[in-house]
N, C-alpha and C positions, 0 to 999 in steps of 0.2 A: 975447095969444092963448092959447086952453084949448088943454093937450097932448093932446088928442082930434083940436081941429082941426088941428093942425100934423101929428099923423102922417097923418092923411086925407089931406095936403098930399102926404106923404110918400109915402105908396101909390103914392097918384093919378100922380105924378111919377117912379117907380120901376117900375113895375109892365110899363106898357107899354114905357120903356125897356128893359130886364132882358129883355124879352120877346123883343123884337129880336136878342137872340144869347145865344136856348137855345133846343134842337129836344127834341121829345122821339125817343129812341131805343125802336123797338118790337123783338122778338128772340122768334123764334119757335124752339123746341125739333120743333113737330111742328105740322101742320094744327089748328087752335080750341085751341091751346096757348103765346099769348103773353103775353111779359112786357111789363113798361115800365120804361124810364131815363132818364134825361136828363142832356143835352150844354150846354155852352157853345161858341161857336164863337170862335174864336181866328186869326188870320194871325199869321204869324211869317214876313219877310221873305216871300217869293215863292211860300209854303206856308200852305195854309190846314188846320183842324185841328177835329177836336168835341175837346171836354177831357171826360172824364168818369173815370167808376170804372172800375176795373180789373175787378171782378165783372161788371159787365155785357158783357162780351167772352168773358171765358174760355171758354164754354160752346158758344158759338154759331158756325156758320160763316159766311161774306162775305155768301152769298146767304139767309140769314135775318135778316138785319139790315135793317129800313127807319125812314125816320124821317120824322117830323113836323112840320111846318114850318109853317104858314100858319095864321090864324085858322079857316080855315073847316074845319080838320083833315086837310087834305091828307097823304096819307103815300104815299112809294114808295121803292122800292128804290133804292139809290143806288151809282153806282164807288165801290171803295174802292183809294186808290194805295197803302195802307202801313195799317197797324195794330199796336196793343200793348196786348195783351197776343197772342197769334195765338189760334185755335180749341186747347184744351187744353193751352196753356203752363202753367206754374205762374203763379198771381198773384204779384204783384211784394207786396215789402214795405209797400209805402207806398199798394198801392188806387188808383193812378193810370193812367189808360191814355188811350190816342189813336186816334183816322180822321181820315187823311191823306186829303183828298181831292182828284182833278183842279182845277188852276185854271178848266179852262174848263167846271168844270162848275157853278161859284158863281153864274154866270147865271140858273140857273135856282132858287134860292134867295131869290126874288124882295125878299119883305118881309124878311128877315132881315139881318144886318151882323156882319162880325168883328172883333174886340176888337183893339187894337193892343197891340203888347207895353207902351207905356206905359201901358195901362189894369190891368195884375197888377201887384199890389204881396206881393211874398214878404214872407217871416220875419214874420207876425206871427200871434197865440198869440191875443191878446186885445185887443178895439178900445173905444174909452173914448166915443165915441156908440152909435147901434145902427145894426143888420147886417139884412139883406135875403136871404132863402132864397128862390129863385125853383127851382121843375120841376114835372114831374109825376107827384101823387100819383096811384097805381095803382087806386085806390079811386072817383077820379072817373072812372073809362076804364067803360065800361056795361059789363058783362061779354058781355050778351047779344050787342050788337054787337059786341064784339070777338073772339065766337065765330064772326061770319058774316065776320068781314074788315072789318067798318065799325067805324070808329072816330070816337068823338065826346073830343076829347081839351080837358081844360082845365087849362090851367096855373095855378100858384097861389103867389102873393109871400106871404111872411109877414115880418114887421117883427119885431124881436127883439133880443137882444141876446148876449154873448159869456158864458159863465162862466169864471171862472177856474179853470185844470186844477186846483188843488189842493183843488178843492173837488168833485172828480170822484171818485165812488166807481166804479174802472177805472182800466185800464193806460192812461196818458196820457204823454205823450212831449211837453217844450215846445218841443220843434225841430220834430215833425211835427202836431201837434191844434190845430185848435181847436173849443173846446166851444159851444153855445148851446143858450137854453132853448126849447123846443117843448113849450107847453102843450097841454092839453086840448082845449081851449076858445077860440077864436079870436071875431073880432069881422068883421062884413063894412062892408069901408068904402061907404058914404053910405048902406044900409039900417041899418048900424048895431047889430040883433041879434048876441047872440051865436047860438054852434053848435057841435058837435060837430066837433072837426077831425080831417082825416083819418092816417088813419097815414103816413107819409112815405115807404115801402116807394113806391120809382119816383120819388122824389125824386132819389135816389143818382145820384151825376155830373152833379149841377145845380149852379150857383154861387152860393158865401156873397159877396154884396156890401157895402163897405163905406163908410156915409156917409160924407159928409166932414165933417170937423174945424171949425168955424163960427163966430164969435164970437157972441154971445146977437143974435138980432136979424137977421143977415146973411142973405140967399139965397145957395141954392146950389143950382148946375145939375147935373140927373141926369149928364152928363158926366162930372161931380168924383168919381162913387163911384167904386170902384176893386174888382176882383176878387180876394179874397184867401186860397180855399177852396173846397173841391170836397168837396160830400156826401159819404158815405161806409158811415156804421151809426147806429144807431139804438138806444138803451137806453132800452127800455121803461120798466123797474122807477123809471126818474127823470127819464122825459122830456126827457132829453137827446139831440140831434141831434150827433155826431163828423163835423169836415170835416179835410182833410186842408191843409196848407196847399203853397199854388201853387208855390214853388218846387220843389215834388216832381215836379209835374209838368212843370216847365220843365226839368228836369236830363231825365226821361228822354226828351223831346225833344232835347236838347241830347249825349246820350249815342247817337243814334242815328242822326242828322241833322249830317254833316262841315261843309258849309257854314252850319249856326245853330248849331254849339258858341262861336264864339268869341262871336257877337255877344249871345248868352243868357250867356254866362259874363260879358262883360261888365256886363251889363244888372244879376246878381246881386251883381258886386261891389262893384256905385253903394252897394247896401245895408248892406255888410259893412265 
């Protein structure tokens, strides 16, 4: 089989999974002044959670925060029970933040599903098949309609792979990065041209997903990827996308939340 058509396989098989637990996060500063983010959705025990960057918080207060959720672009305001980074904290070290949301409010979150904590796999830098970037980019958002309140919003997977930090021109850290390439020039899978790909900017706090491991030959179910990284910045000058990796984010859960400290401390030390 041509490595054309096996990633189409791969898309096609990723895409719409992946889709299922990330929203986009919209954040308004002022009236015909919004931004875009994006979330992974995550339960940890009896708590359900968006995972994203820590940027996309700091700024904003409870009730300009709405988010994005359905094919057809559904967006509203939503409870929030807890958050971090709050409206004008300092950003944390590591660009990771949370919304805690009501359990009974997951209901209404219809087409979407949360990640179970077996689905994050921490501590890792760099992965030896390819990686999966799912959110959205702020560039596909119409500006015009998003001046009126209408929002036509399109998510977008890219297929990719990890670079290794030391070949990073930038401050990289192998406890907390990890690197991948984000070209140019992307390919659309079953039209198959290429195009101009977007800048990533609203990417940020979307999830690095990571194949799984396969022997030549094997199938393997969208289930098997595993979340291992959270957007974060973007270096133009090299086309490189920086994700943060997840256990950043599990500790400040885990640091704030008395009843999921032990069972996440656990869950990190399976790894260690």
């Amino acid at each position: 089989m041509k490595l054309r058509l096996i990633t189409d396989h791969e898309v096609k098989a990723l895409l719409p999974h992946t889709f299922t637990h990330t929203v986009a996060i919209l954040k308004y500063r002022c009236a015909g002044d919004c931004g875009v983010g994006s979330g992974t959705l995550i339960q940890l025990g009896s708590r359900f959670f968006f995972a994203t960057a820590a940027h996309n918080l700091v700024s904003y207060k409870d009730e300009c925060l709405y988010i994005g959720h359905t094919k057809q672009g559904t967006w509203e305001q939503f409870p929030i029970k807890r958050r971090s980074p709050q409206l004008n904290e300092r950003e944390p070290e590591f660009d990771v933040g949370y919304i805690e949301i009501p359990s009974d409010y997951v209901c209404n979150i219809k087409e979407k599903r949360f990640l179970s904590l077996e689905r994050l796999r921490p501590f890792v830098n760099s992965w030896s098949t390819r990686v999966f970037l799912i959110g959205f980019p702020a560039e596909l958002v119409p500006k015009d309609l998003a001046r009126k309140n209408l929002f036509d919003l399109h998510a977008m997977g890219y297929l990719t792979e990890t670079i290794a930090l030391e070949e990073v021109k930038h401050d990289t850290v192998v406890s907390r990065d990890i690197s991948i390439a984000y070209d140019d020039v992307g390919v659309l899978v079953d039209r198959q041209p290429s195009f101009k790909m977007p800048g990533p900017y609203g990417i940020s706090g979307g999830g690095l997903w990571a194949l799984p491991i396969t022997p030549k030959g094997d199938l393997w179910n969208p289930e098997d990827t595993m979340l291992i990284g959270i957007d974060r910045s973007w270096l133009e000058s090299t086309r490189t996308v920086l994700c943060t990796q997840v256990q950043h984010w599990l500790r400040l859960v885990a640091r704030d939340y008395s009843d999921l400290n032990q069972y996440i401390d656990d869950y990190l030390d399976s790894f260690t």
